[in-house]
C-alpha positions as CSV (number, residue, x, y, z in Angstrom):
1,X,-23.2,-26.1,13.3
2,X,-21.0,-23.5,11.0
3,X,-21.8,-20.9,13.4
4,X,-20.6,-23.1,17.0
5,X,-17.7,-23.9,14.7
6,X,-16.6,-20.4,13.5
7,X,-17.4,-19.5,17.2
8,X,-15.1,-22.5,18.7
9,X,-12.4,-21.4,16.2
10,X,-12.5,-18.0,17.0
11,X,-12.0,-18.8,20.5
12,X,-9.0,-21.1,20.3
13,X,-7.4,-18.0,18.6
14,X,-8.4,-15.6,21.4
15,X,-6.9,-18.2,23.7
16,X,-3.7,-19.0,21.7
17,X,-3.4,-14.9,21.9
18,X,-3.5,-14.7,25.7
19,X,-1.1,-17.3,25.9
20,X,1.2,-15.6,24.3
21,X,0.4,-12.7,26.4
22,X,1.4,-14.6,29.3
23,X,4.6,-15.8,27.5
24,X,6.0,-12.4,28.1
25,X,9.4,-13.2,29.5
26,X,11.6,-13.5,26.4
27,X,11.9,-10.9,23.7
28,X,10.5,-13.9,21.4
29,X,7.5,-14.4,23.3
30,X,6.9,-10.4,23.5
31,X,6.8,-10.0,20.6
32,X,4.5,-12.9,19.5
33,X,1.9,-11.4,22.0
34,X,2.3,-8.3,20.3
35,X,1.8,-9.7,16.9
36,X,-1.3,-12.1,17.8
37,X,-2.7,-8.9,19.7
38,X,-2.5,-7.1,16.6
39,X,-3.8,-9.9,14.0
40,X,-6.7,-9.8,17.2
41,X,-7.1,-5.9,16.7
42,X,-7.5,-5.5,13.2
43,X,-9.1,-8.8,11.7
44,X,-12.8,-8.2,11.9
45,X,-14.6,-11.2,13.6
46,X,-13.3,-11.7,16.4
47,X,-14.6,-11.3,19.8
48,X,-11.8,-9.9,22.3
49,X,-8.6,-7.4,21.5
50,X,-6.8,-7.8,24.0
51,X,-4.0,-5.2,22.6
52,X,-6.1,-2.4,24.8
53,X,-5.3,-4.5,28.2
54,X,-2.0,-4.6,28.2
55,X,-1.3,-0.9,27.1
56,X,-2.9,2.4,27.4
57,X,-4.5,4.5,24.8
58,X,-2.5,5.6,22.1
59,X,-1.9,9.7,21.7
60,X,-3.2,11.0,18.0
61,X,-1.4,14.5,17.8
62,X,-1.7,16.2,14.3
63,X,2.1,18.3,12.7
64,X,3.1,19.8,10.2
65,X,6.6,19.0,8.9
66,X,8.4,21.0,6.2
67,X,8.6,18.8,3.0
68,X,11.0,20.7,0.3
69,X,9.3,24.0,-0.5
70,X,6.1,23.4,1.5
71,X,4.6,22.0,4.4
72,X,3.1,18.9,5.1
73,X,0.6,17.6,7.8
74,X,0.2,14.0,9.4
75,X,-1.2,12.5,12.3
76,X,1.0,10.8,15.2
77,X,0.2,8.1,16.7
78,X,2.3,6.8,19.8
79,X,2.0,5.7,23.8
80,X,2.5,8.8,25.7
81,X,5.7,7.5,27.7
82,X,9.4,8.1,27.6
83,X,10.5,5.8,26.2
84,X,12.7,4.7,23.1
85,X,10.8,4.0,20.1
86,X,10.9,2.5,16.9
87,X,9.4,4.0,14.4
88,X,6.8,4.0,11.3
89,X,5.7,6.1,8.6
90,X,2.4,4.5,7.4
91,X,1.0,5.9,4.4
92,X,-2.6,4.7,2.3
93,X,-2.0,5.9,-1.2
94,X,-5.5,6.9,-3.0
95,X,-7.2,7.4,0.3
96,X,-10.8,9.5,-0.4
97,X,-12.1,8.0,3.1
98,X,-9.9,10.6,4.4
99,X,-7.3,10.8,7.3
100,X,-10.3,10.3,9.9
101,X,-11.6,6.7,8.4
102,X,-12.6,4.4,11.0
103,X,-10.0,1.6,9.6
104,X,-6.9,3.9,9.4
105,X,-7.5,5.1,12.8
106,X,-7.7,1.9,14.2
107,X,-4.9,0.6,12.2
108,X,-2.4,3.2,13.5
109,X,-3.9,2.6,17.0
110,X,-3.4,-0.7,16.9
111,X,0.5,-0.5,15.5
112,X,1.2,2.3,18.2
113,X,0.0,-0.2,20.6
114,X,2.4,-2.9,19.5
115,X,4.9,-0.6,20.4
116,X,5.9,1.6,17.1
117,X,5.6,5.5,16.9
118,X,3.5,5.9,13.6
119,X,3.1,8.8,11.4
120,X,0.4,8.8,9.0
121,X,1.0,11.6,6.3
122,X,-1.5,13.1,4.4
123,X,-1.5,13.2,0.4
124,X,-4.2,16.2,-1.2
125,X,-3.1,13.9,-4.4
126,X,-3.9,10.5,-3.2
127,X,-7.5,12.4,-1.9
128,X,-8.2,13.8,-5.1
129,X,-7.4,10.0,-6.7
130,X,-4.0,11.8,-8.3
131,X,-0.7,10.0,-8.2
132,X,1.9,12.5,-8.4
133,X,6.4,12.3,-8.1
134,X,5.6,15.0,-5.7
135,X,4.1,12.5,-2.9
136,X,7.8,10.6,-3.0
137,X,9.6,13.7,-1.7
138,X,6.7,13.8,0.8
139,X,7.0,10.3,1.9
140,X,11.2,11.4,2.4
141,X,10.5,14.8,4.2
142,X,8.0,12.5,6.6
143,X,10.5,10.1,6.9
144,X,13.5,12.3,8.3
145,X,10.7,14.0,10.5
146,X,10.1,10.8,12.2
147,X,13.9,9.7,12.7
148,X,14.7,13.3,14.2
149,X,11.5,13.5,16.8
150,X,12.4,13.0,20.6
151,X,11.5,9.1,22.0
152,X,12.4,7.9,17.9
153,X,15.2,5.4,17.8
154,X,16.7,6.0,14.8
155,X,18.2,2.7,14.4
156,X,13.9,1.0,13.7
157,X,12.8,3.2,11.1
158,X,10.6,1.5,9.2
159,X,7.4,2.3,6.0
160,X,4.3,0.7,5.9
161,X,2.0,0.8,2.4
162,X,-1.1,0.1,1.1
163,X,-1.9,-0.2,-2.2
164,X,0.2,2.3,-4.7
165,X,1.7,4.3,-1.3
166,X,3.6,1.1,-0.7
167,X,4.9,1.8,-4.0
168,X,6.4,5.2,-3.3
169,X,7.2,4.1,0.0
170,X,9.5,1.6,-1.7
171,X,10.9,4.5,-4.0
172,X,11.5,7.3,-1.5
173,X,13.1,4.7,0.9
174,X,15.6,4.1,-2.0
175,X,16.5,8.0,-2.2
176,X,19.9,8.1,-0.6
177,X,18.8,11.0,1.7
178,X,17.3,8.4,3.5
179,X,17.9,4.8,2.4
180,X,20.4,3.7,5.6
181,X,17.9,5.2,7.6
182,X,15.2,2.4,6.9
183,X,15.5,-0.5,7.4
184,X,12.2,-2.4,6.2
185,X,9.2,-1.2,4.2
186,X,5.6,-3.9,4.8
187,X,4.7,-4.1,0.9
188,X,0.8,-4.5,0.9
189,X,-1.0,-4.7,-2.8
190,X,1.3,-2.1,-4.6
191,X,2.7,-2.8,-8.1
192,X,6.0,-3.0,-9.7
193,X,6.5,-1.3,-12.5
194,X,3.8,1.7,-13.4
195,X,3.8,0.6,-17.0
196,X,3.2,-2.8,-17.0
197,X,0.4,-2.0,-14.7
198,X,-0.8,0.6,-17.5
199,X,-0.8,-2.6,-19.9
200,X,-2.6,-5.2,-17.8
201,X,-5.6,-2.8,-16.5
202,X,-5.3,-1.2,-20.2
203,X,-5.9,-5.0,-21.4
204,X,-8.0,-6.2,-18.7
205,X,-5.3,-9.3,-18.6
206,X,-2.0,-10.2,-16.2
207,X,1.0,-11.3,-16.9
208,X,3.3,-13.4,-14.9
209,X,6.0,-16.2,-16.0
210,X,4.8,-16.7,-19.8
211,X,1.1,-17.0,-18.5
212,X,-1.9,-14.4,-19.0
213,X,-5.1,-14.3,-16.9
214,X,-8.2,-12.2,-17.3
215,X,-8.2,-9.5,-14.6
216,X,-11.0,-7.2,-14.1
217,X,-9.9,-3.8,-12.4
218,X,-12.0,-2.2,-9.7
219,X,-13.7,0.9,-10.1
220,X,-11.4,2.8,-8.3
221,X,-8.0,1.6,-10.7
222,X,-10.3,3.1,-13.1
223,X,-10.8,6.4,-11.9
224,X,-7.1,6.9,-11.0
225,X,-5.7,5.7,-14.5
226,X,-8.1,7.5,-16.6
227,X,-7.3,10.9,-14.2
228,X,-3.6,10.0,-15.2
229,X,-3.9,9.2,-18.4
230,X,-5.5,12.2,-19.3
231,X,-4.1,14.4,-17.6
232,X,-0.9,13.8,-19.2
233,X,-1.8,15.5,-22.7
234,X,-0.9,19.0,-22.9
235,X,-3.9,20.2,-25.0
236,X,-7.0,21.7,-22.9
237,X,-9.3,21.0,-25.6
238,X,-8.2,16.9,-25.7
239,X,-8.2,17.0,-22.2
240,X,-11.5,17.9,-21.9
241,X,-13.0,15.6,-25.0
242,X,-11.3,12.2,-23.8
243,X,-12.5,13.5,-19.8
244,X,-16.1,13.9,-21.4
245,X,-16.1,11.2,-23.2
246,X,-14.5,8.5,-20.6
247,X,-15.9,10.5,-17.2
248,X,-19.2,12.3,-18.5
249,X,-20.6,9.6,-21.1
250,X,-20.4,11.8,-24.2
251,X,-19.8,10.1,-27.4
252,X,-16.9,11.1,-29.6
253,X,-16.8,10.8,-33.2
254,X,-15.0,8.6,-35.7
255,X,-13.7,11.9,-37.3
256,X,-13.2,13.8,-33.7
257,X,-10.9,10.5,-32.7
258,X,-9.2,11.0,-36.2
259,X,-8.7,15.1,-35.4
260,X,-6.7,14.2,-31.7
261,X,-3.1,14.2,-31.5
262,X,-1.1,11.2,-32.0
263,X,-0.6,11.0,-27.7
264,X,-4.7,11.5,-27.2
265,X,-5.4,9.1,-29.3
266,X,-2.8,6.4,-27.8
267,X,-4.6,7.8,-24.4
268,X,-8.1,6.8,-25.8
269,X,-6.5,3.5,-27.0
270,X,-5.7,2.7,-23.8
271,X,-9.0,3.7,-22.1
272,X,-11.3,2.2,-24.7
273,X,-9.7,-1.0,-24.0
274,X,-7.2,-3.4,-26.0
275,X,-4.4,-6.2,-25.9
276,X,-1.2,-6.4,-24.2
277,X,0.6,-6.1,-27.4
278,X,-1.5,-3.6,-28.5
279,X,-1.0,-1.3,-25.1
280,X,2.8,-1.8,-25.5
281,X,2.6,0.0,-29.0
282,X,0.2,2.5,-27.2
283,X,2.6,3.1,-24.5
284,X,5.5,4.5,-27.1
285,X,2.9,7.2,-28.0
286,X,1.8,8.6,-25.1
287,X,3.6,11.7,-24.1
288,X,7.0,11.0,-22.7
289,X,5.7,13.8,-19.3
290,X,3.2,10.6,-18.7
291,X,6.3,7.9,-18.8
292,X,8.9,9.9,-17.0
293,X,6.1,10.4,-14.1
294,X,5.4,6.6,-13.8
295,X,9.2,5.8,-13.5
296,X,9.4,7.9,-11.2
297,X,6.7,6.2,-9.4
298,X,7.9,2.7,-10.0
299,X,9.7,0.6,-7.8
300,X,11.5,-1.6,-10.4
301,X,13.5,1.4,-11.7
302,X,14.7,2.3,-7.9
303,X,15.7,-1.0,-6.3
304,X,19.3,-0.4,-6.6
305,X,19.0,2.5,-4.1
306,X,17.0,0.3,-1.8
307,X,18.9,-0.9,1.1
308,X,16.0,-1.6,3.4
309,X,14.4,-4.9,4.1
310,X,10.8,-5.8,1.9
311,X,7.9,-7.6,3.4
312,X,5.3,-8.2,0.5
313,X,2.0,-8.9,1.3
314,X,-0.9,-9.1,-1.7
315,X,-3.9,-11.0,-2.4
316,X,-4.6,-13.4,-5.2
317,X,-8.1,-11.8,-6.1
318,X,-7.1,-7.9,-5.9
319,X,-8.8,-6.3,-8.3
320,X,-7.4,-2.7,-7.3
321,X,-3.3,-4.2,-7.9
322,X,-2.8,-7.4,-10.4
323,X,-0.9,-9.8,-7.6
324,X,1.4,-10.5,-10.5
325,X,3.0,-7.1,-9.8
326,X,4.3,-8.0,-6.2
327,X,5.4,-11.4,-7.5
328,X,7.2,-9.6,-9.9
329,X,9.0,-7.2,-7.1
330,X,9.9,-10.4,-4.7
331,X,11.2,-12.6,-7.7
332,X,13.3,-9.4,-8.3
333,X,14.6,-9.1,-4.8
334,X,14.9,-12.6,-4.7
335,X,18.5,-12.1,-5.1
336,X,19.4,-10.4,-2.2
337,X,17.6,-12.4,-0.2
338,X,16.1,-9.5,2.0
339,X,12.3,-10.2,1.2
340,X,9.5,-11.8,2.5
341,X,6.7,-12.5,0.5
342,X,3.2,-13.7,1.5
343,X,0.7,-14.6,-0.4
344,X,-3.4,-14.2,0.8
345,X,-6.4,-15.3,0.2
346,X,-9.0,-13.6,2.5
347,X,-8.6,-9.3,1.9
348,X,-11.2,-7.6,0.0
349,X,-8.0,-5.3,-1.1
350,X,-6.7,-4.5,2.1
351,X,-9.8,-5.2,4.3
352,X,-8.8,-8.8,5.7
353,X,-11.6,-10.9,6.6
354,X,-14.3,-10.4,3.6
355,X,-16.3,-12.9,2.6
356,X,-14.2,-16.0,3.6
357,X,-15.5,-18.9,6.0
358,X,-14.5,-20.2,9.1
359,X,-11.6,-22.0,8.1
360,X,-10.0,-19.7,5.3
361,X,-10.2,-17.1,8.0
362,X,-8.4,-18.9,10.7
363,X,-5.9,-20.4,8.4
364,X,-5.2,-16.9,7.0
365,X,-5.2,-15.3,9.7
366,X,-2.4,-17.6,10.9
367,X,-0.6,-16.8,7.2
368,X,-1.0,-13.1,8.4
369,X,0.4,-13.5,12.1
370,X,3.7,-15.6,10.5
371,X,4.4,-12.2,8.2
372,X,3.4,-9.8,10.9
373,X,5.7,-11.5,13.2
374,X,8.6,-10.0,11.4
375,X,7.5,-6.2,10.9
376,X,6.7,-6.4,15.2
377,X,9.9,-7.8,16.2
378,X,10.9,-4.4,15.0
379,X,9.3,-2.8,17.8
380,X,11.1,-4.9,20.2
């Protein structure tokens, strides 16, 4: 019975999206096929995408764009016509799959089918699981790339993020080389402010409107922090205890602890677990190299720059990216009133569609077509 449900269900979506195929002649209803075509394309589950009917195969062409003092590469994707485009830089943040991962290729495929020309740059950082200030001025180089390339219209620039890329995606939109240049960035699962997500994965708790929950951080959150934190200290010889004691399982003793430097051993507090209070004190002791570099990375200390519209997407059970931190950016853009902020319950991270039933998916599904609706009707 679940099964002829989930079935029937996914049908009446399927047939709600080639209705709105059909209703093609008003921008409106163009770009509601687009979106539903898109929910259809990258929401595992169901049985037609009909995105690849109605357009032809998308042209993956790899560059290399200058990016300050070196070179960068990326992947284009985009329709190979003439015409007018808008535009999207699409970046993954800690990506080890690599830039030839099933999901990203579809993903890209799928937007360059709903009409955008996308540029997916490629981080060595984010592959080795480091988060660098560097990767902002190569999300700005990638981002005047895109606006001066032939069949761009500069006027639909917009960023796209997963995870801690839509974090820097928020921060090098806000560098005045190119802020009136974009005009939206899709927010998905990034964080606010780097050192309040030190605290809460340092704690293992959130924090959100005088409330605390217990958050568990994935493996992966793990490996990046404990590769920053450590690799802040200037020593060699601390680097390498606290990396063999945190990455290769070897003890350290009471009296080795008591021989680091003040800033290793506010890095160890941190790693060896502790409270929110507790990882504020930390967080005065680390070195100041450590802080300046997660400013740097943090939206909250760039919004004024920011002159693009945000679109913030995040699940309720991430376990890579508290959710707490995107509430945190929309209740601070809440002011202007240039935000949208969505709230899921069906993405394993950013993979929609694990491990929910028949319902949740169809229902959130809907949830993601509403917020998609607005990032397509970019593409015109």
């Amino acid at each position: 019975m679940r099964r002829w449900l989930k079935r029937t269900a996914l049908a009446l979506l399927a047939a709600l999206a080639l209705l709105s195929f059909i209703v093609v002649v008003t921008p409106q209803g163009r770009t509601s096929a687009k979106t539903a075509g898109l929910v259809l394309q990258v929401v595992p589950g169901f049985p037609v995408k009909p995105l690849g009917w109605f357009t032809d195969e998308p042209v993956r062409t790899a560059v290399v764009y200058p990016a300050g003092s070196r070179t960068a590469e990326a992947d284009i994707y985009r329709i190979p016509d003439r015409k007018q485009r808008a535009a999207l830089v699409l970046f993954l943040g800690v990506n080890p799959a690599g830039r030839d991962d099933e999901r990203l290729v579809n993903l890209a495929s799928a937007l360059a089918r709903a009409g955008f020309v996308v540029l997916v740059p490629w981080s060595e950082n984010m592959a080795a699981k480091r988060v660098s200030p560097a990767d902002v001025e190569l999300l700005i180089a990638a981002f005047e790339y895109l606006t001066a390339l032939p069949g761009v219209d500069r006027t639909r620039i917009g960023g796209a993020g997963f995870c801690i890329g839509s974090s820097l995606l928020v921060v090098a939109a806000s560098d005045p080389r190119i802020s009136a240049d974009v005009s939206f960035i899709n927010f998905f699962s990034g964080f606010f402010d780097g050192r309040d997500y030190i605290k809460q994965f340092a704690a293992q708790r959130t924090f959100y409107d005088g409330t605390e929950e217990p958050w568990v951080p994935d493996r992966l959150t793990t490996e990046v922090f404990t590769l920053l934190l450590i690799e802040s200290l200037s020593l060699p010889s601390e680097r390498a205890a606290l990396d063999g004691h945190f990455t290769g399982g070897r003890p350290l003793t009471e009296s080795a602890l008591q021989g680091l430097s003040t800033e290793a051993r506010a890095v160890h507090g941190l790693l060896s677990g502790t409270t929110l209070e507790e990882a504020e004190a930390l967080l005065r002791e680390v070195p100041q190299r450590l802080l300046d570099a997660v400013d740097a990375l943090s939206p909250s200390k760039h919004l004024d720059g920011l002159s693009a519209r945000l679109l913030i997407m995040h699940d309720r059970e991430d376990a890579l990216a508290p959710v707490e931190e995107s509430r945190r950016l929309a209740d601070a853009m809440a002011a202007r009133g240039d935000v949208r902020y969505t709230e899921f319950s069906f993405f394993s991270h950013v993979d929609p569609g694990e491990g929910v039933g028949t319902i949740g998916l169809v229902t959130e599904s809907f949830k993601l077509y509403r917020h998609l609706y607005t990032v397509i009707r970019e593409a015109g």
